[in-house]
MIRO-440128 format. One record per residue (C-alpha): x negated, y, z negated; residue in one letter. Coordinates in steps of 0.05 Angstrom, whole numbers, padded with zeros to 5 digits, always signed. Layout:
N
XYZA;...
***
This chain:
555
+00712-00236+00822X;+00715-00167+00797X;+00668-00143+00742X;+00715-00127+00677X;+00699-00054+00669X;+00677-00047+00600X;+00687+00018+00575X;+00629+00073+00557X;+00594+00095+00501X;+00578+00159+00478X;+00509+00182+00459X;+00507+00261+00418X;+00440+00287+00401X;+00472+00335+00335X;+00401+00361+00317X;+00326+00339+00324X;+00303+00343+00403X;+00280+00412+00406X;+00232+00410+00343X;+00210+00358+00288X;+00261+00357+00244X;+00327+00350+00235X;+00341+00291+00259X;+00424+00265+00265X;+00449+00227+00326X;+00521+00212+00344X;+00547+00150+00379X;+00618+00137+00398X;+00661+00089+00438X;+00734+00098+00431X;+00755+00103+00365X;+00683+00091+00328X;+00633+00137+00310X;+00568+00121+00285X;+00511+00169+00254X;+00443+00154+00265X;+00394+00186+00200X;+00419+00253+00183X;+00354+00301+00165X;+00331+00372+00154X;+00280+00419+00172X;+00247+00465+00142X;+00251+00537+00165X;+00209+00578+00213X;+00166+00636+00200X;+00233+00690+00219X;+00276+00661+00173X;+00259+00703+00104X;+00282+00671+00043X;+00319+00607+00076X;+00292+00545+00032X;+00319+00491+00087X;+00359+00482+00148X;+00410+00438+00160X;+00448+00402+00225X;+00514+00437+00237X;+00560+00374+00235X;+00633+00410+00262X;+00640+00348+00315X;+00637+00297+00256X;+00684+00344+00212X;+00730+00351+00267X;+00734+00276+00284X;+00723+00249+00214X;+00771+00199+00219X;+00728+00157+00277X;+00665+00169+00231X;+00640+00098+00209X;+00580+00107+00175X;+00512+00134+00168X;+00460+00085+00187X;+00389+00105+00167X;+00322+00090+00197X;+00275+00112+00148X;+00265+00153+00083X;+00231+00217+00112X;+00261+00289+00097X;+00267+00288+00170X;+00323+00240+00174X;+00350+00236+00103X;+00338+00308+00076X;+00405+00341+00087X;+00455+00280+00071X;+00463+00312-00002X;+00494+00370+00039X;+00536+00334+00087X;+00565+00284+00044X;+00608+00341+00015X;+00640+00345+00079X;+00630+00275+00116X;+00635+00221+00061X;+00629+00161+00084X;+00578+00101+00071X;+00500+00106+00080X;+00467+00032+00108X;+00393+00032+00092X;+00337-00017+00076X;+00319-00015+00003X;+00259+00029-00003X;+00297+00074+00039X;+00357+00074-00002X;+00315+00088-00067X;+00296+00149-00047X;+00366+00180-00035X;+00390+00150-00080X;+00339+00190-00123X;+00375+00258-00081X;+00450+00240-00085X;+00434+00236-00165X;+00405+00301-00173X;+00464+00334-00130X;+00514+00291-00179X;+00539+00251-00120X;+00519+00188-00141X;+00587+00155-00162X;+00620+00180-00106X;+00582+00157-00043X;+00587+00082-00027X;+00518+00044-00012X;+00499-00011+00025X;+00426-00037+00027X;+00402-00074+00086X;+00352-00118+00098X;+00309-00130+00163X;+00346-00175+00208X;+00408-00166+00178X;+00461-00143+00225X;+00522-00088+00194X;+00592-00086+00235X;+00619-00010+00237X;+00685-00003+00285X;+00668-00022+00352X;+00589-00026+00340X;+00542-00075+00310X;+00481-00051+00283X;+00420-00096+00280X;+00355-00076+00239X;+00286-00092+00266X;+00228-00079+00224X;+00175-00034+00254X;+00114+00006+00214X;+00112+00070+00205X;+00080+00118+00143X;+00132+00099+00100X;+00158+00028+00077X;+00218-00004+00100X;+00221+00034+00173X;+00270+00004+00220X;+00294+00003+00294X;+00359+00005+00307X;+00389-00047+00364X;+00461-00015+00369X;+00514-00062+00408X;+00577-00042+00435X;+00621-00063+00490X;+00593-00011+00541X;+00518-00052+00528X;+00456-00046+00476X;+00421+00017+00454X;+00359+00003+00420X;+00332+00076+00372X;+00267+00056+00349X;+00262+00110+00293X;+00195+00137+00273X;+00147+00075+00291X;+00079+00052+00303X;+00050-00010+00313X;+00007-00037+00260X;+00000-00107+00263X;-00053-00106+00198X;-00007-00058+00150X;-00019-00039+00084X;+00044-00074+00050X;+00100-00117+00079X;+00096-00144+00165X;+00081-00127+00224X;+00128-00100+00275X;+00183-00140+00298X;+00150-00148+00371X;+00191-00224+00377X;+00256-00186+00364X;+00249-00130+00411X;+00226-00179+00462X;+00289-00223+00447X;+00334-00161+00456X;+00303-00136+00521X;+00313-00211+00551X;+00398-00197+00537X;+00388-00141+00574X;+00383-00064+00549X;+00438-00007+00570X;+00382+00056+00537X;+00329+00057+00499X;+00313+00106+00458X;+00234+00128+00427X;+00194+00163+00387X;+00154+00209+00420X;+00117+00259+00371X;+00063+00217+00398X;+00078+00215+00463X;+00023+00262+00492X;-00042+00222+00467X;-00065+00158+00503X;-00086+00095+00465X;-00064+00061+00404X;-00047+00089+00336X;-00096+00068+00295X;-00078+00012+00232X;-00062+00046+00156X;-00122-00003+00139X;-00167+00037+00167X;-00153+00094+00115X;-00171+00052+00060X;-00241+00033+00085X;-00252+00105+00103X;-00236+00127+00020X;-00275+00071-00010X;-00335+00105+00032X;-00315+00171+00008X;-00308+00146-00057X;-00371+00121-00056X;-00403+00174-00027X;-00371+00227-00086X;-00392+00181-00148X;-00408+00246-00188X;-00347+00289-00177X;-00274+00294-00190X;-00232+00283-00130X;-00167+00309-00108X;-00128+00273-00054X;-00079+00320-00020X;-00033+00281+00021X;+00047+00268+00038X;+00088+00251-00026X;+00125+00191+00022X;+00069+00166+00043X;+00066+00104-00004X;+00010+00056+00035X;-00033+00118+00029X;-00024+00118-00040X;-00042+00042-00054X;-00100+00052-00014X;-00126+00109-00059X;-00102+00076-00116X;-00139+00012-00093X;-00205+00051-00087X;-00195+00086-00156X;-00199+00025-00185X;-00259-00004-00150X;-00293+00054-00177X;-00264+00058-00242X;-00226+00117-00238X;-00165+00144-00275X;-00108+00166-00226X;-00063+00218-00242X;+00001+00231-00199X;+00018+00307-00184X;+00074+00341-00151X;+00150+00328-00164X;+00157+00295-00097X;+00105+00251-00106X;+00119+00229-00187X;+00189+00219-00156X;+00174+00172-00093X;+00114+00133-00121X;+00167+00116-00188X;+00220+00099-00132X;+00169+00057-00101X;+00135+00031-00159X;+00203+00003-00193X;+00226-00025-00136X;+00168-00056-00113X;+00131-00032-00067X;+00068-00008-00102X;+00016-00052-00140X;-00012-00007-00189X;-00044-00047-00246X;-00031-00023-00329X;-00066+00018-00353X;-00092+00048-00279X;-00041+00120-00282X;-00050+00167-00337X;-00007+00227-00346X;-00040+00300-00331X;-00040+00320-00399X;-00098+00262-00415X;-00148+00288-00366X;-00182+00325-00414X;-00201+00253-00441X;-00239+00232-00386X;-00300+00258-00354X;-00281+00288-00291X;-00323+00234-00247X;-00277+00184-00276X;-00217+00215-00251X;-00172+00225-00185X;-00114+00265-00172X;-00071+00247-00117X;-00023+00316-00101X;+00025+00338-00058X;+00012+00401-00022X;-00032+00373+00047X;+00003+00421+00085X;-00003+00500+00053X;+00063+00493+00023X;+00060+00553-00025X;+00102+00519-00084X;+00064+00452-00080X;+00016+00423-00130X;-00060+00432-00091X;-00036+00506-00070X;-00019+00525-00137X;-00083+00495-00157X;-00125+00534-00105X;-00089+00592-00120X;-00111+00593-00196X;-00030+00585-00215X;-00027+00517-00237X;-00022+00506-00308X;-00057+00443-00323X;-00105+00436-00271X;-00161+00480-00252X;-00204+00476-00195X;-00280+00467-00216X;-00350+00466-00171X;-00362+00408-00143X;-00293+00379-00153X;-00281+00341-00082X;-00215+00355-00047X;-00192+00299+00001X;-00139+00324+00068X;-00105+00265+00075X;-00058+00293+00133X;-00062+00334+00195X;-00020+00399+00189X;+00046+00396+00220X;+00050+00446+00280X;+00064+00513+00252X;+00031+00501+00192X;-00041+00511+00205X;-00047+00594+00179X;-00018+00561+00106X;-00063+00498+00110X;-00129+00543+00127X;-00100+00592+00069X;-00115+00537+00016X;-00187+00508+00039X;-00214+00577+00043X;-00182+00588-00036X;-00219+00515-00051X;-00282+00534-00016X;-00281+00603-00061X;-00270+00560-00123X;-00342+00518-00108X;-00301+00461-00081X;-00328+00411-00039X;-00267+00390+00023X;-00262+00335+00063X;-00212+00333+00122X;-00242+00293+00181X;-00221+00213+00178X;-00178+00207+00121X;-00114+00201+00161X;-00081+00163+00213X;-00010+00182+00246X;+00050+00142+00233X;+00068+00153+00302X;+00065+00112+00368X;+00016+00136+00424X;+00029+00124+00506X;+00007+00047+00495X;+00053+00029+00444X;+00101+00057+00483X;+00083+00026+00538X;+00089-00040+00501X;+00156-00025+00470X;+00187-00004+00542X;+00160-00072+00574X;+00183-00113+00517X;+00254-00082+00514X;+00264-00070+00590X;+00317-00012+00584X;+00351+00011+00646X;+00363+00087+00619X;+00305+00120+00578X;+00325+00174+00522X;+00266+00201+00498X;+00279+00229+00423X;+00249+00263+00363X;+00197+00318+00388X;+00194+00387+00421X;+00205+00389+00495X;+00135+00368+00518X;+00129+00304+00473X;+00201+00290+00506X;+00167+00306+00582X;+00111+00263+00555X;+00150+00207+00544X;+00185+00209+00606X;+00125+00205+00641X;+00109+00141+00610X;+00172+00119+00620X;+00167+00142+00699X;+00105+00098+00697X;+00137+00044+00686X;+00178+00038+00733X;+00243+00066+00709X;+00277+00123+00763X;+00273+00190+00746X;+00350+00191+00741X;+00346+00136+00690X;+00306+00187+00649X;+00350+00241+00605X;+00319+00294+00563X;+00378+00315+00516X;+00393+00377+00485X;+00413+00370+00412X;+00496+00379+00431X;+00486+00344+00509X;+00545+00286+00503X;+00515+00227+00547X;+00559+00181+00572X;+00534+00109+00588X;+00556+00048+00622X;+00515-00011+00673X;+00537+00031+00730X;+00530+00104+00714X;+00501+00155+00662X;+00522+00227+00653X;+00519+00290+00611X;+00592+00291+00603X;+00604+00352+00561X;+00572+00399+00508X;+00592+00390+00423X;+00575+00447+00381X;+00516+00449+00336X;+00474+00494+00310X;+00430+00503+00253X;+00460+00521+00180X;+00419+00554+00130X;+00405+00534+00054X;+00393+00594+00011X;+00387+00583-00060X;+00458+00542-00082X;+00480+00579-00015X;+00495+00531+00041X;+00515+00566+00112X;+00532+00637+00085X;+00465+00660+00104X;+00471+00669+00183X;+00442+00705+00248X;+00458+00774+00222X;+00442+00776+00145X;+00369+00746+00177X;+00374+00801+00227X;+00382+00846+00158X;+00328+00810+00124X;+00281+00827+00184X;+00297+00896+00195X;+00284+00902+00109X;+00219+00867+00128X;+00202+00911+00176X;+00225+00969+00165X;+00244+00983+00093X;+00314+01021+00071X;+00341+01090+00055X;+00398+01092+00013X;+00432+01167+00017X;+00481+01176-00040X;+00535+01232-00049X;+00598+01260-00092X;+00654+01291-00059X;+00717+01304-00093X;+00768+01262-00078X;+00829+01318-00056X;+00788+01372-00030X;+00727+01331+00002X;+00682+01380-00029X;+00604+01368-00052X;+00602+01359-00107X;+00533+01327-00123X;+00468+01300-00072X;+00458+01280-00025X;+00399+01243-00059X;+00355+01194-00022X;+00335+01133-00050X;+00277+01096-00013X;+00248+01025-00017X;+00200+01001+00030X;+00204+01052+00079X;+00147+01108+00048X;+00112+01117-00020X;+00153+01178-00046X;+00115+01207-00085X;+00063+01220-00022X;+00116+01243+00023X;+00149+01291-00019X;+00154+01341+00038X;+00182+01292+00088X;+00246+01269+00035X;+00252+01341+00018X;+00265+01357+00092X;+00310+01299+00110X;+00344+01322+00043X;+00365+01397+00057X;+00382+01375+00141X;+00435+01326+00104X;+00456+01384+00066X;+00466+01417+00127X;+00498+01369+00163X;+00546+01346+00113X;+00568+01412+00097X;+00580+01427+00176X;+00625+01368+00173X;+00662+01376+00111X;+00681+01456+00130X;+00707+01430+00203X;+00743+01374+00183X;+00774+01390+00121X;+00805+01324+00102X;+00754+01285+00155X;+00750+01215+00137X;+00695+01180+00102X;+00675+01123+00155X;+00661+01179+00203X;+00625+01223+00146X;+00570+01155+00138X;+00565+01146+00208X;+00543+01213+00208X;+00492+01215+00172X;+00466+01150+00193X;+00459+01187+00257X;+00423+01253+00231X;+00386+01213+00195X;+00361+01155+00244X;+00351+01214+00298X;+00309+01256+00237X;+00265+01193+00224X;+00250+01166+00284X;+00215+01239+00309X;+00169+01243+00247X;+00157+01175+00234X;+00166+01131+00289X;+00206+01086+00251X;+00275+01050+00245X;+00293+01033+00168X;+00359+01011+00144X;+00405+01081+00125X;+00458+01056+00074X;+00507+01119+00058X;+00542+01125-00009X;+00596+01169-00018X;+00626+01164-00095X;+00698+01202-00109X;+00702+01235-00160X;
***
């Protein structure tokens, strides 16, 4: 009997698999599309000025009326941070579990979309029906609450996404991983499976939240006589009991810092998730009530970010809060690659201030290392491995493990964010190429800061700008006034008098050359003139490249 042929489905990376961050995945089979998280990143050292970056989402746009929903994993600004963005464009419903849903729900209000983006909350083990899919939530553990695996079925066969997971089978709040489900799944048989690999690199296990919480109550112990300040991730709620836990054990006060933080631990708190007895939080405006060994601050800012709370702090900029000797600062995070120069800014700025910092032990990942995803492979069995969210070498990692477990290398696809992957029991291939890209959030700006006003920015950066500026009369062309130079960034002018002077009366010159043989030459050739002279001028005596910028005014 002949195998019904069953159709394939369609798996687009939009953003997330060349760096962490920005995370948004497409899947389609016929006339259904579902979104998988949709998430920001933040930008890189080039990009002067740019507050965020954001998936370009033209494929979705273009094919909005296949687009289903967006069904989220988990509330990081990884994989929820740029839905206030795209919503404007894509609206359609967000499926989340409830902690997760809080928390945008906490971004959609302050970007007054609220009221106009439907909702549904999920719980683990509930399954949603979007188009052709049906989308199953597992519970898995991860640094934040209410983390879930996706099991995605279709015609074509099951995709299982894990999200961002560990395994923790003693966490702080809530179960264990799933393991039963996953197990169950694999057993139906699995088309792809797709997995975390930001962790992908180290052997061994992930070690439990719990283990953080023994570690402070030592620490605590340890610093009876001091303040301490606990830097650590705003979303990182567990981390927060834990601390909270210890405060109390001590007898500590516990003030919350940083908008991010006051925002998620209310989120959690109401909802929830937090045990946090009365009486336990004061506000920062009470500290000067308590003697400073009675007292713990737990503040964003564990990775150099210049705006957060502990940087302003270090920095002498904060308003309520000042950094005193012997006050003990607590790193409650690794730095995120790329952010190690900012992170090493701020200890040196606490060590100047008499502080005493802490940074070994107080952290674990909430990411799965090569064993869990060993265990995760051989529970769910998949015949294709995807390896996701990561830069290329966590991806290669991953593959390896994958390799080592049996599954062919040409079961094994490392995606490029655009790569469409088509999948079915007999065949899988990178089909065709979607465009995406990254757009830039400037300010209230979204997208109209691209590749050449950074190029601008850079060249400013670098080299600084000369602004020439000149009257001619509108009939005759003649020169009337200047040219004048105007200079910002480029020299000191006052200490280069000579050099302006110089540039000043070879403009003259020039100008005047070009004006008496073309009597009615036209401006655009005029500017590109002297932005010639003057590059060619510059360059000899300086060595340098700024920005010319000719005005001509008509009088």
């Amino acid at each position: 009997m002949k195998k019904e042929h069953k159709g394939k489905v369609r798996v687009i990376p939009l953003g997330g698999l060349e760096k962490i961050g920005m995370n948004i995945t497409a899947f389609e089979y016929e006339d259904s599309i579902i979104v998988v998280d949709c998430g920001l990143a933040f930008p890189e050292d080039g990009m002067l000025g740019i507050d965020l970056v954001i998936p370009d989402v033209t494929y979705l746009k273009n094919n909005i009326d296949k687009v289903k929903g967006f069904v989220i994993t988990h509330g990081h600004e990884d994989h929820i941070g740029a839905l206030p963005y795209i919503l404007r464009d894509v609206n359609i419903p967000i499926y989340a579990t409830k902690l997760t849903m809080g928390i945008i729900e906490k971004k959609l209000q302050e970007h007054n979309l609220l009221r106009g983006t439907r909702r549904k909350v999920v719980r683990h083990g509930q399954s949603i029906n979007l188009g052709q899919f049906r989308i199953e939530f597992i519970k898995t553990n991860h640094s934040i609450q209410d983390a879930a695996a996706l099991a995605i079925y279709s015609p074509a066969g099951i995709i299982v996404h894990t999200g961002d997971f560990k395994v923790d089978y003693t966490p702080v709040f809530g179960d264990a991983i799933d393991l039963q489900r996953f197990a169950e799944i694999g057993k139906k048989g699995v088309l792809a499976l797709m997995s975390d690999s930001t962790n992908a690199e180290r052997p061994g296990f992930t070690q439990s939240e719990k283990t953080v919480g023994i570690t402070f109550d030592h620490l605590f112990a340890e610093h009876k006589d001091s303040r301490i300040i606990v830097a650590t991730f705003a979303s990182n709620v567990d981390r927060v009991q834990q601390i909270i836990n210890s405060a109390i054990k001590y007898e500590r006060k516990v003030v919350v810092e940083g908008r991010s933080m006051v925002n998620i631990i209310d989120t959690a708190g109401e909802l929830g998730y937090l045990d946090i007895p009365d009486k336990t939080l004061i506000g920062i405006d009470q500290l000067k009530n308590y003697p400073p060994e009675k007292t713990v601050l737990i503040t964003t800012g564990s990775q150099g970010e210049s705006m957060a709370a502990l940087s302003r702090m270090a920095a002498d900029m904060h308003k309520k809060v000042t950094i005193m000797p012997g006050d003990t600062v607590i790193f409650s995070s690794n730095p995120i690659p790329g952010n190690e120069k900012s992170v090493s800014k701020v200890i040196n700025e606490l060590y100047e201030k008499g502080a005493n910092v802490i940074m070994q032990d107080a952290h674990v990942s909430g990411h799965a290392c090569q064993e869990e995803l060993k265990l995760i492979y051989s529970l769910v069995h998949p015949k294709y491995a995807i390896p996701v969210h990561g830069e290329y070498r966590h991806l290669v990692a991953n593959s390896n493990v994958a390799k080592m477990l049996g599954i062919p290398n040409d079961n094994i696809f490392i995606l490029q964010s655009g790569d469409v992957l088509e999948l079915c029991d007999d065949s899988a291939v990178v089909v065709d190429h979607v465009p995406t890209g990254e757009i830039l959030v400037d300010g209230l700006g979204v997208g109209d800061v691209g590749n050449i006003v950074l190029r601008d920015r850079q060249h400013l950066a670098e080299d600084g700008i000369l602004i020439v500026v000149l009257t001619l009369e509108g009939k005759t062309n003649n020169l009337m006034a200047g040219p004048d130079i105007v200079s910002r960034g480029f020299v000191y002018v006052r200490e280069s008098e000579s050099l302006m002077e110089e540039a000043r009366q070879l403009l003259s010159s020039t100008i005047e050359d070009c004006l008496k043989n073309q009597k009615n030459a036209d401006w655009s050739k005029i500017k590109m003139v002297i932005r010639d002279t003057m590059n060619d001028f510059i360059w000899k005596r300086t060595k340098r490249r700024p920005m010319i910028l000719p005005i001509i005014m008509d009088v």
